[in-house]
mmCIF file of the C-alpha atoms, coordinates in Angstrom:
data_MODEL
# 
_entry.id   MODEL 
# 
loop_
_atom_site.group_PDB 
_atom_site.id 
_atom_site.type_symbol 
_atom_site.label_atom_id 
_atom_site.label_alt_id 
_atom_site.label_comp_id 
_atom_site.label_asym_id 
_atom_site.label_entity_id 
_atom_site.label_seq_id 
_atom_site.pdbx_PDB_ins_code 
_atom_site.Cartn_x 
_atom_site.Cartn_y 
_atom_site.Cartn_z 
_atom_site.occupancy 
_atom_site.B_iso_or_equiv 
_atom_site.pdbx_formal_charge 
_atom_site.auth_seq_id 
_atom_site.auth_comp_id 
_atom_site.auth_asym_id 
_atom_site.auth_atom_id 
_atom_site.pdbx_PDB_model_num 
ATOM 1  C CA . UNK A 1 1  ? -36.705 -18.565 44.986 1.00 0.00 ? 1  UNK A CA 1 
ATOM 2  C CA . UNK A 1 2  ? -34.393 -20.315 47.622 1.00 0.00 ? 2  UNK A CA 1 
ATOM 3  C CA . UNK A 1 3  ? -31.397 -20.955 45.810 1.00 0.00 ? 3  UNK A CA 1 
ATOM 4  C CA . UNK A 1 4  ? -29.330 -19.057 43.404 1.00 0.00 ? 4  UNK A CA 1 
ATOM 5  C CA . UNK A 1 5  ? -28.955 -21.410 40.275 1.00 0.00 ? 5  UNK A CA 1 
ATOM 6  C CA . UNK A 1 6  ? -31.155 -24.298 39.199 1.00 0.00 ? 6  UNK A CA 1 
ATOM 7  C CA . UNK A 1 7  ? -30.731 -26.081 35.764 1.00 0.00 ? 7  UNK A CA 1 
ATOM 8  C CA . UNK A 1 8  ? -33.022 -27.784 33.971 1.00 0.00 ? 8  UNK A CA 1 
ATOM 9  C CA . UNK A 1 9  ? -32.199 -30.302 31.519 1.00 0.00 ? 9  UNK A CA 1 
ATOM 10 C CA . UNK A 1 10 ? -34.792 -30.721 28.349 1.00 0.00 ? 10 UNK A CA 1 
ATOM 11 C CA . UNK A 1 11 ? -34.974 -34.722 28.052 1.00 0.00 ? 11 UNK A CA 1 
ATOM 12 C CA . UNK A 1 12 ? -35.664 -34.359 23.975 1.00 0.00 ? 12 UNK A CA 1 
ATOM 13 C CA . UNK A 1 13 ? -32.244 -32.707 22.928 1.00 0.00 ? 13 UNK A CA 1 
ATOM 14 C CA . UNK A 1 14 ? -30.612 -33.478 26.243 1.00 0.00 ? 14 UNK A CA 1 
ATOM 15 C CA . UNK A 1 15 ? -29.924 -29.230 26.563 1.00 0.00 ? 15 UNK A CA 1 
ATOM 16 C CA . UNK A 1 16 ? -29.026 -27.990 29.627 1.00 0.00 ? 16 UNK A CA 1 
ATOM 17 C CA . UNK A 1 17 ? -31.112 -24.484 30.487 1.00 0.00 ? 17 UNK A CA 1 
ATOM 18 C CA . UNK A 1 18 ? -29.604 -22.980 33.462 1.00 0.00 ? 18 UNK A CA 1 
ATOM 19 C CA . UNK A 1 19 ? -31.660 -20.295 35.715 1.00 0.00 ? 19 UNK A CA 1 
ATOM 20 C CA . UNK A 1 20 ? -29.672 -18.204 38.158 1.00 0.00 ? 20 UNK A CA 1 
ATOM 21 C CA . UNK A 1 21 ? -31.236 -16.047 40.931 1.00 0.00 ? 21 UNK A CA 1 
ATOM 22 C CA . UNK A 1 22 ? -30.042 -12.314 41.190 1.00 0.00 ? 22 UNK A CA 1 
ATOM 23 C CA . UNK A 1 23 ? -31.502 -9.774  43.762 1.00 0.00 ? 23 UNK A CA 1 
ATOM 24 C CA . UNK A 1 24 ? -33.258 -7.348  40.609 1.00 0.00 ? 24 UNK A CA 1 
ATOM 25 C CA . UNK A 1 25 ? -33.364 -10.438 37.714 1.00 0.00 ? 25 UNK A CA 1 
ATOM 26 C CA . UNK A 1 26 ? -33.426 -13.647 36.710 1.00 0.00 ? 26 UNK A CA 1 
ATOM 27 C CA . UNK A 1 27 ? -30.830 -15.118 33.693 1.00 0.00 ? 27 UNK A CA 1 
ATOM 28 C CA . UNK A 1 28 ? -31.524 -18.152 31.799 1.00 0.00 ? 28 UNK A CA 1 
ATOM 29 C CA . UNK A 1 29 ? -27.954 -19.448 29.943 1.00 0.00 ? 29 UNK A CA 1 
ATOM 30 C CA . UNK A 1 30 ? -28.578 -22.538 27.362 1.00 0.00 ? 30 UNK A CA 1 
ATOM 31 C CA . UNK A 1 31 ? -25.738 -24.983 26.613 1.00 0.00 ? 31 UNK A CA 1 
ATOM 32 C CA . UNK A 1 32 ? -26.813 -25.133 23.001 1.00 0.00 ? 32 UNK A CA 1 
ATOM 33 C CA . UNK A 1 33 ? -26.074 -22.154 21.645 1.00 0.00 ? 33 UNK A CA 1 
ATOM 34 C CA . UNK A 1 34 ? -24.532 -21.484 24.491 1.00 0.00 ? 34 UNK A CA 1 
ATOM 35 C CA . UNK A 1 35 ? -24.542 -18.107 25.869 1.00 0.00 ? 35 UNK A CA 1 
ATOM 36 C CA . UNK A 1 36 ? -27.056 -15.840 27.742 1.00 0.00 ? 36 UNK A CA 1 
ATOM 37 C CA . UNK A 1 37 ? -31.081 -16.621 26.704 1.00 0.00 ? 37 UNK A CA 1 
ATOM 38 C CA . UNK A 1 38 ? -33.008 -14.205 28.242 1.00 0.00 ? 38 UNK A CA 1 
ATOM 39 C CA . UNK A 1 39 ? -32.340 -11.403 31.627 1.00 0.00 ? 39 UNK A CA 1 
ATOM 40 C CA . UNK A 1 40 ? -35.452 -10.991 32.803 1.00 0.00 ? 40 UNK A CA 1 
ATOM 41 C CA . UNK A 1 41 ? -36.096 -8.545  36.029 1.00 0.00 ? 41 UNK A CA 1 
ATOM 42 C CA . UNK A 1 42 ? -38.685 -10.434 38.488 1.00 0.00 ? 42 UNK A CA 1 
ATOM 43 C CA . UNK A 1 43 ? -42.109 -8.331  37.394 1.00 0.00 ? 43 UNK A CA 1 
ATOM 44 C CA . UNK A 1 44 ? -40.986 -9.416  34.050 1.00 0.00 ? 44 UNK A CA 1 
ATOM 45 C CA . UNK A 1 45 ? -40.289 -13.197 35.275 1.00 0.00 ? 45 UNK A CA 1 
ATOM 46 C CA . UNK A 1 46 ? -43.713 -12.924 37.190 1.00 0.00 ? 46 UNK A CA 1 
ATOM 47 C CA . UNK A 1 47 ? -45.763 -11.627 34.302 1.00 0.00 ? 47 UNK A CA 1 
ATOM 48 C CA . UNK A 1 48 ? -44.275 -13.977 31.593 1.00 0.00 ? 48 UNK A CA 1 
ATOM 49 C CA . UNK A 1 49 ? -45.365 -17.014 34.055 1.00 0.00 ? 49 UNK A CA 1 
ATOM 50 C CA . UNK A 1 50 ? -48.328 -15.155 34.998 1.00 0.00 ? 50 UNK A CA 1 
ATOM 51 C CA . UNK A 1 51 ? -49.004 -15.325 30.939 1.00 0.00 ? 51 UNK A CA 1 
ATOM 52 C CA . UNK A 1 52 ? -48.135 -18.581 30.471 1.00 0.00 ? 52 UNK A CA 1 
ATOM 53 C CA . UNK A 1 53 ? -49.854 -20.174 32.605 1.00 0.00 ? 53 UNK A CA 1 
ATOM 54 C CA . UNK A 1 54 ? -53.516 -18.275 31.354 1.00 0.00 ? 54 UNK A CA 1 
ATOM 55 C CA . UNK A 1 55 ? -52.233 -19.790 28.131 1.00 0.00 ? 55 UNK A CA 1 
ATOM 56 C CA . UNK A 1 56 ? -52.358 -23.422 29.295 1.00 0.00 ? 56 UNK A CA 1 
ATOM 57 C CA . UNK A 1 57 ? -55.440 -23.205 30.888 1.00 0.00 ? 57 UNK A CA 1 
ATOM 58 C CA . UNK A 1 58 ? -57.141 -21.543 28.000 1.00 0.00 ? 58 UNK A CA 1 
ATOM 59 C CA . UNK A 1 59 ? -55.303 -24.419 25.479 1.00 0.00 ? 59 UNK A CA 1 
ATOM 60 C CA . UNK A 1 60 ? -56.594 -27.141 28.214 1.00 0.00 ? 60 UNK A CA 1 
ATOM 61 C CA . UNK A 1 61 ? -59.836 -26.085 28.168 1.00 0.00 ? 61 UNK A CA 1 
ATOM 62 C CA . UNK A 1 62 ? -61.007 -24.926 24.695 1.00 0.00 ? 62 UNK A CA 1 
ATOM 63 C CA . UNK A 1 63 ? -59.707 -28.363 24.040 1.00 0.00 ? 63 UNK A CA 1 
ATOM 64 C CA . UNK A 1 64 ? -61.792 -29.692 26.619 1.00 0.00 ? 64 UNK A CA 1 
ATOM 65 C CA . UNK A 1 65 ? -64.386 -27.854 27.792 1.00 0.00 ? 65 UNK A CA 1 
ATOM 66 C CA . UNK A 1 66 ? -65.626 -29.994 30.815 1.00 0.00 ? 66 UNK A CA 1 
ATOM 67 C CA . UNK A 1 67 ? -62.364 -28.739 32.621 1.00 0.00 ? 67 UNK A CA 1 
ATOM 68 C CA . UNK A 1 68 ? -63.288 -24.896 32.450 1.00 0.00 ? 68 UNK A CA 1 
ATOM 69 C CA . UNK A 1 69 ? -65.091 -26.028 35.943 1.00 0.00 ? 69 UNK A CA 1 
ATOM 70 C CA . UNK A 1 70 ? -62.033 -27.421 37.415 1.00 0.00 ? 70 UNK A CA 1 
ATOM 71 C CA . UNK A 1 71 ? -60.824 -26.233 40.680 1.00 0.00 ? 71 UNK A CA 1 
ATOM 72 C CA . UNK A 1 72 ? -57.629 -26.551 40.409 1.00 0.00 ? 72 UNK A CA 1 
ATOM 73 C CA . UNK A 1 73 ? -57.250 -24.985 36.812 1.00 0.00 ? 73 UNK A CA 1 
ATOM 74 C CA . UNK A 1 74 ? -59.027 -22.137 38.062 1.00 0.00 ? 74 UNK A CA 1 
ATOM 75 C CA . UNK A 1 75 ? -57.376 -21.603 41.104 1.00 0.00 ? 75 UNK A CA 1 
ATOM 76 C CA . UNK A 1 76 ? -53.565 -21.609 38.972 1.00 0.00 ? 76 UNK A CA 1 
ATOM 77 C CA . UNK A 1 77 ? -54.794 -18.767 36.921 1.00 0.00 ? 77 UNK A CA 1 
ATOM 78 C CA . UNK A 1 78 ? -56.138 -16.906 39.927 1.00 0.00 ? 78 UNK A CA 1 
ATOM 79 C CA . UNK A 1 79 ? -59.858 -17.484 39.193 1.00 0.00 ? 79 UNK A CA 1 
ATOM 80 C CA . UNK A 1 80 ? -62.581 -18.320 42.099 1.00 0.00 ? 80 UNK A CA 1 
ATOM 81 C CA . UNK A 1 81 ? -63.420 -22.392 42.418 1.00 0.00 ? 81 UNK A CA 1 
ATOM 82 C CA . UNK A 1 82 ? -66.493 -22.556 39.972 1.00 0.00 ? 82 UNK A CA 1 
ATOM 83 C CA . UNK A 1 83 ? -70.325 -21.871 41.890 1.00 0.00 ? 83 UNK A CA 1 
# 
């Protein structure tokens, strides 16, 4: 949120995603293709994390259950440390 372009490099195919910080969206360019990704306005930015990260922590722990518990997990998707 404190600076205006960060870019990200994906280790694998040695890409180069580049996210740059605009007051009303957010616009992620790729090297390969190269070009504009995705514009995404912040509510849509928030919601798509928001989404992904449920996603993880449902993957994590229907693959292990013993996690559902976990503090931490449940606190990144917003839920109350387990009783």
């Amino acid at each position: 949120m404190d600076r205006s372009s960060i870019p990200v490099e994906a280790s694998l195919t040695q890409h180069v995603y580049s996210f740059t910080r605009e007051a009303a969206a957010v616009t992620l360019t790729t090297t390969w293709p190269p070009g504009t990704a995705a514009r995404l306005t912040w509510p849509e930015l928030q919601e798509l994390t928001d989404r992904v990260k449920s996603e993880a922590v449902r993957l994590i722990t229907t693959t292990r259950p013993e996690l559902r518990d976990n503090t931490w997990l449940r606190q990144t998707v917003g839920q109350p440390p387990a009783a």
